[in-house]
C-alpha positions as CSV (number, residue, x, y, z in Angstrom):
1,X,118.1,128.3,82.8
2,X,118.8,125.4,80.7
3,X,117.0,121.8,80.9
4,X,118.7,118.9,79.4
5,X,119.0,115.1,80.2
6,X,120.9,114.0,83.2
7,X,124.2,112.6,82.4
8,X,126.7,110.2,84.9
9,X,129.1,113.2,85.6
10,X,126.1,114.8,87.5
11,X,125.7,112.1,90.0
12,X,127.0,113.8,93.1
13,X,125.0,117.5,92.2
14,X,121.9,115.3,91.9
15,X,122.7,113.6,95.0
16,X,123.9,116.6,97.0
17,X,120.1,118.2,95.2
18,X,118.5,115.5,97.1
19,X,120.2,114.7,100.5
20,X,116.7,115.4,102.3
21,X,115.5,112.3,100.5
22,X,116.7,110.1,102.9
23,X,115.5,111.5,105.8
24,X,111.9,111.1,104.1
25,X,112.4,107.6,102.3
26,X,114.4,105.2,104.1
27,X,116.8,103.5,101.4
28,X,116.2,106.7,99.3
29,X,120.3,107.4,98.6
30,X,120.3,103.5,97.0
31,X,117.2,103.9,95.2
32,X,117.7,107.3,93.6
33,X,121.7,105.9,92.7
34,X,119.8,102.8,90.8
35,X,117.1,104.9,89.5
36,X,119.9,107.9,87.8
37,X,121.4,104.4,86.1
38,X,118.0,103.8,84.8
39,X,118.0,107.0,82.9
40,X,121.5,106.5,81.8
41,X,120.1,102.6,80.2
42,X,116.9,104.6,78.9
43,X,114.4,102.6,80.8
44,X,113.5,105.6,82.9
45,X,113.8,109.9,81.7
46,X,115.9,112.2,84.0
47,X,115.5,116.1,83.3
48,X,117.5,118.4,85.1
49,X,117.1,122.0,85.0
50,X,120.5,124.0,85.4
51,X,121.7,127.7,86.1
52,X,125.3,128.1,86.9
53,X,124.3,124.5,89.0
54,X,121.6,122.0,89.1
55,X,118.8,123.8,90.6
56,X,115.9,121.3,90.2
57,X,114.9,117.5,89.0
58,X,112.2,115.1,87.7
59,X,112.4,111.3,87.0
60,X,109.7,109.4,85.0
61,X,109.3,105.8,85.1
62,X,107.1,103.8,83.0
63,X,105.0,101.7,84.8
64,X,103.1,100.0,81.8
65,X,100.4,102.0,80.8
66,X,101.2,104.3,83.4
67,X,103.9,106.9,84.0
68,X,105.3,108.0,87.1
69,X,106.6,111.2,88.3
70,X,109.3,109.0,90.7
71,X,110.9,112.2,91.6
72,X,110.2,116.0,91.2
73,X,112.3,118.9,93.3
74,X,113.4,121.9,92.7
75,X,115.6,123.8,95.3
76,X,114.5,125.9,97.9
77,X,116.6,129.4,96.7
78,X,115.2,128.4,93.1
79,X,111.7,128.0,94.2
80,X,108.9,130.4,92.6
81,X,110.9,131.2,89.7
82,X,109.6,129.3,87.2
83,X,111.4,126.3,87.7
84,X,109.9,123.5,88.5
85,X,107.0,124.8,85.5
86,X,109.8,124.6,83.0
87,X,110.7,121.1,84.1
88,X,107.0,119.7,83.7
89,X,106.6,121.6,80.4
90,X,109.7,119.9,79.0
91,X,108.1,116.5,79.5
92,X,104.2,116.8,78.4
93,X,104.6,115.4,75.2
94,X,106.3,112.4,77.1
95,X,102.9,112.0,79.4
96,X,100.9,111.3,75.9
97,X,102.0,108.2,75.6
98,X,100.6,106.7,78.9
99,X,96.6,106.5,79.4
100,X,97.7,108.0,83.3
101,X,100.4,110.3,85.0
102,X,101.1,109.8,88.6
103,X,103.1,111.2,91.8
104,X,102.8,110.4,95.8
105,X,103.6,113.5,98.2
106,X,104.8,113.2,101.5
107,X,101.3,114.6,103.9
108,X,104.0,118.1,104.6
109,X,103.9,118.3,100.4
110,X,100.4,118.5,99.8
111,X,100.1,121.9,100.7
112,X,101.9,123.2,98.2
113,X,102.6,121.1,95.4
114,X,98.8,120.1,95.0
115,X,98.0,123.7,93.7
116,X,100.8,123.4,91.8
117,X,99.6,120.5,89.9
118,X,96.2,120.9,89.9
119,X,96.2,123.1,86.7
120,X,97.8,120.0,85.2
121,X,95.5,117.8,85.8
122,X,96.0,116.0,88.6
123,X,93.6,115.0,91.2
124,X,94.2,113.5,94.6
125,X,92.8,109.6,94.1
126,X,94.1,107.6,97.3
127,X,96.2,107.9,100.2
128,X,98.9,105.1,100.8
129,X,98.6,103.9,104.4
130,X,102.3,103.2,105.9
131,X,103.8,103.4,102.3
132,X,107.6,103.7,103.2
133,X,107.1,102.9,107.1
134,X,104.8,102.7,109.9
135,X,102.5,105.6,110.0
136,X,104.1,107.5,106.9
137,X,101.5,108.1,104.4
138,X,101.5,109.1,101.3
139,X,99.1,111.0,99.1
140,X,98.3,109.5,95.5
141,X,97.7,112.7,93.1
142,X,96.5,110.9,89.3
143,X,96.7,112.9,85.7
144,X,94.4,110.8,83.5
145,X,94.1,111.3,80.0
């Protein structure tokens, strides 16, 4: 497995990699479109991790002082293999730079991607009532330094 820095010819693989997002986020397909062209102007970081295909992803944004994980997956036949470790290993040094790392989860996420993180770091700080619509919540996990 390799892990290099997304690049405009993987557009469709990263969106065909994330075609559940919409079904979470509405407006996810337009957002994750403007976010990869964010990457591609530098003013967010786009890893992707890669076997014969693009088996898993994580955007950063800056948000002043703060970073966000905007996006972290890794797909399902790829999970448990290391993946998803590999892709948050390739970007501590990157979280140095920012007094505070956070993600949201989805409620159906917490269950397993909190003990994921938790060795990391991160600690569940809030929950977002109705973040992305009515009665969708989401959980706010927080890496300070």
């Amino acid at each position: 497995m390799i892990v290099r820095s997304y690049s405009a010819s993987d557009k469709e693989a990263v969106m065909q990699l994330l075609s559940n997002l919409p079904k979470l986020y509405p407006g996810a397909a337009d957002w994750l479109e403007r976010t990869l062209d964010l990457s591609l102007e530098k003013q967010a970081t786009c890893w992707l991790a890669e076997e014969q295909t693009i088996i898993g992803i994580i955007i950063l944004k800056p948000k002043g002082s703060k970073l966000k994980i905007a996006n972290f997956y890794v797909a399902e036949s790829a999970r448990r293999q290391g993946v998803g470790q590999t892709l948050l290993h390739h970007t501590l040094d990157e979280w140095q730079n920012y007094q505070e790392v956070f993600i949201t989860l989805a409620p159906e996420s917490k269950l397993t991607v909190m003990p994921f993180l938790a060795p990391y770091g991160f600690q569940e700080v809030a929950i977002s009532k109705d973040r992305y619509r009515p009665g969708y919540d989401e959980i706010i996990l927080v890496r300070k330094k």
